[in-house]
C-alpha positions as CSV (number, residue, x, y, z in Angstrom):
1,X,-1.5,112.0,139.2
2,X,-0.4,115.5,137.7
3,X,2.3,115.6,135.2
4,X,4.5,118.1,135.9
5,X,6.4,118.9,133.3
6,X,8.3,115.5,132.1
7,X,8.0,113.9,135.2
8,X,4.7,112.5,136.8
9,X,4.5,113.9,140.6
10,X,1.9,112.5,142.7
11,X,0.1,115.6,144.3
12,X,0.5,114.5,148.0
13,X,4.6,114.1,147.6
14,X,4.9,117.5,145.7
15,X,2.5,118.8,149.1
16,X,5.0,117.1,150.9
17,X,8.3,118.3,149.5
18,X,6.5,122.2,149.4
19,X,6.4,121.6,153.2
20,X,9.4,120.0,153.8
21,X,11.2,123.6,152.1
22,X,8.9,125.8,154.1
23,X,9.7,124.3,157.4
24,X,13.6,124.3,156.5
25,X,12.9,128.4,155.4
26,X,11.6,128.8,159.0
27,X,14.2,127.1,160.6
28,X,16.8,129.5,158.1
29,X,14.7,132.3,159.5
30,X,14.8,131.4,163.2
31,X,18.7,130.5,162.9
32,X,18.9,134.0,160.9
33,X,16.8,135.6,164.1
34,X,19.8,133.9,166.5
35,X,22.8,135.0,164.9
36,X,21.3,138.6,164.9
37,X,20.8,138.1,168.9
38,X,24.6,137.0,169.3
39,X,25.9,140.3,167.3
40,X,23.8,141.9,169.2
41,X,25.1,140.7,172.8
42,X,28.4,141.1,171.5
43,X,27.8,144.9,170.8
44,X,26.4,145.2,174.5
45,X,29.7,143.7,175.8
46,X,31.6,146.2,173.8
47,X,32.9,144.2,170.7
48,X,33.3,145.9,167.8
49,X,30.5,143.6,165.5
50,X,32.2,145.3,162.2
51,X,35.7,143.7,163.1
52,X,34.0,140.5,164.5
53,X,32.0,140.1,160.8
54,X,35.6,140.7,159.0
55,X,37.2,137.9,161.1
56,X,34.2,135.3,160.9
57,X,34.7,135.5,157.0
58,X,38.7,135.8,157.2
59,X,38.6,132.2,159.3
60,X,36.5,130.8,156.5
61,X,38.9,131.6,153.4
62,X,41.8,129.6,152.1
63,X,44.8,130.3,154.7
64,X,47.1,130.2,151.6
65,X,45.0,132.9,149.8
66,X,44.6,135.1,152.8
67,X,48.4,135.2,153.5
68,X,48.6,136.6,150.2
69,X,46.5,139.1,150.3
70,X,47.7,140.2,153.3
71,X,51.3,140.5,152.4
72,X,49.9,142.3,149.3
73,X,48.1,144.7,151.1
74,X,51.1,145.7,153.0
75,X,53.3,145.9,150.0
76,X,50.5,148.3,148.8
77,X,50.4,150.0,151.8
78,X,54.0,150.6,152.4
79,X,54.2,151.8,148.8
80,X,51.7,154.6,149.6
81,X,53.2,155.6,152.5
82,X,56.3,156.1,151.3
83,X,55.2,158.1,148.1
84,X,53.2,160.3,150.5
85,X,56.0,161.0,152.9
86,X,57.9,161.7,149.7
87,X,55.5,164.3,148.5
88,X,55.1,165.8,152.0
89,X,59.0,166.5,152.5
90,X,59.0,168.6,149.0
């Protein structure tokens, strides 16, 4: 048996566990590989992959959260439009 550091890992289960990480890094890899292919058909059938990214990772946030921002965002917005309108008509 090797110690490593305060625990004692028998040298075949540490083999074991190594393996067991590598194999799930390939799978990460191949499922990395996949979702590239599905942008990529999504781009040949004329969908913006940009816009598609932003609503993958909208549908994943708080809905709470993402209602405020939005409304923010349009408070902000509408602020700097008016201001600009403003300093256009002088």
């Amino acid at each position: 048996m090797t110690t490593v550091g305060h625990n004692s890992v028998p040298g075949a289960d540490l083999v074991k566990f190594v393996q067991r990480v590598e194999n799930i890094d390939d799978q990460v890899d191949a499922l990395k590989d996949d979702r590239k292919e599905v942008f990529a058909e999504a781009k040949a059938a004329g969908f913006d992959v940009k816009i598609m990214r932003k609503v993958i990772a909208r549908r994943k946030r708080d809905k709470a959260e993402l209602a405020e921002e939005d409304s923010l965002i349009a408070v902000y917005e509408d602020r700097v439009n008016e201001v600009m309108k403003e300093l256009l008509s002088d």
